[in-house]
C-alpha positions in Angstrom: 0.0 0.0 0.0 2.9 2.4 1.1 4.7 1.7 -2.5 1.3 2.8 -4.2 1.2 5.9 -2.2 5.0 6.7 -3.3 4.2 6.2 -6.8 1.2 8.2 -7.0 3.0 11.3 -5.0 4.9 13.0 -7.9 1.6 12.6 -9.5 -0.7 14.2 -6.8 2.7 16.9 -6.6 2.4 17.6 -10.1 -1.3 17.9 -10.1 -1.4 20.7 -7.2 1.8 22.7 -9.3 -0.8 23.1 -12.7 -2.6 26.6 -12.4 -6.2 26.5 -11.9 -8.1 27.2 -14.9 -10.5 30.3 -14.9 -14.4 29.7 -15.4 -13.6 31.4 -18.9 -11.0 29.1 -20.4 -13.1 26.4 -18.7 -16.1 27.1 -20.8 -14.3 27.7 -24.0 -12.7 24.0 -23.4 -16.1 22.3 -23.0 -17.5 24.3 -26.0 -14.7 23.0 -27.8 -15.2 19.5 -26.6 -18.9 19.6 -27.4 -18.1 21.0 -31.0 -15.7 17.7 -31.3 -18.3 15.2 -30.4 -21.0 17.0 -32.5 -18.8 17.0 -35.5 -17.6 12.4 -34.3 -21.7 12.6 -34.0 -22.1 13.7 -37.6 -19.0 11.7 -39.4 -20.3 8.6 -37.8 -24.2 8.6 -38.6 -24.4 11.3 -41.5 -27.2 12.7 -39.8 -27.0 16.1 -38.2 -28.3 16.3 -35.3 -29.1 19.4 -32.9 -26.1 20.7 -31.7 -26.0 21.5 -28.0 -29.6 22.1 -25.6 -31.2 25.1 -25.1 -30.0 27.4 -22.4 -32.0 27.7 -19.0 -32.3 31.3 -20.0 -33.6 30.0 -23.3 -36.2 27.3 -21.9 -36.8 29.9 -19.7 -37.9 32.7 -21.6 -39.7 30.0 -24.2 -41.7 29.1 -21.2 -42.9 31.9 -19.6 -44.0 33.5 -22.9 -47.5 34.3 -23.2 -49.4 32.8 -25.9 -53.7 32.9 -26.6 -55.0 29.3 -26.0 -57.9 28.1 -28.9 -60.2 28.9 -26.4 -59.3 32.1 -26.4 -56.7 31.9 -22.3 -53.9 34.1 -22.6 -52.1 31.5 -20.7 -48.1 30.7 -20.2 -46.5 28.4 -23.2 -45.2 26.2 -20.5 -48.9 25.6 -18.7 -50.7 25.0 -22.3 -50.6 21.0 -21.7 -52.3 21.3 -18.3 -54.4 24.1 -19.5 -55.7 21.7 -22.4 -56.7 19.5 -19.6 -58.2 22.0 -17.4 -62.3 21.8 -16.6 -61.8 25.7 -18.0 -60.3 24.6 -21.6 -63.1 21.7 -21.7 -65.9 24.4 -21.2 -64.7 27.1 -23.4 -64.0 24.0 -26.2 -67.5 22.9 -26.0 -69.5 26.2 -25.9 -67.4 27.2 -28.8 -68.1 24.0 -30.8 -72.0 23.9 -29.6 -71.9 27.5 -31.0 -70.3 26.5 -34.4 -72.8 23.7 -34.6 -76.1 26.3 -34.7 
């Protein structure tokens, strides 16, 4: 166990001598990695695919937008599943079809 430990110390010594990278260089790195594996991604199946997930300030903001409901809600993009689902929705849906109808 001792003789793994001496082994491994230049390592660990080396390791703690390396300069810490800055949230900056760190990012630009993993961009760079991601681009890599998008392009492996592309070579390999021919297909393009969607490059990297939206942002949480993307999904966000496409969440929270507003948009008018068939019914006629001005209701939030990321509620309109529930909404459609909603006792509300079902009421409005049928007085506007039973309206349509005569």
């Amino acid at each position: 166990m001792d003789e793994i430990k001496e082994g491994l110390a230049p390592l660990i010594k080396q390791r703690k001598q390396r300069p810490k990278m800055s949230e900056e260089e760190r990012k630009r790195r993993k961009n760079e990695c991601e681009k890599r594996r998008y392009r492996r991604i592309v070579e390999a199946t021919g297909k393009v695919v969607r490059e990297r997930a939206r942002t949480a300030e993307e999904t966000k903001a496409w969440r929270t937008e507003r948009v008018a409901c068939e019914c006629g809600c001005i209701i939030a993009r990321g509620n309109l599943p529930v909404h459609r689902r909603s006792k509300k929705h079902q009421q409005l849906m049928f007085e506007i079809s039973s309206r349509a109808e005569s």
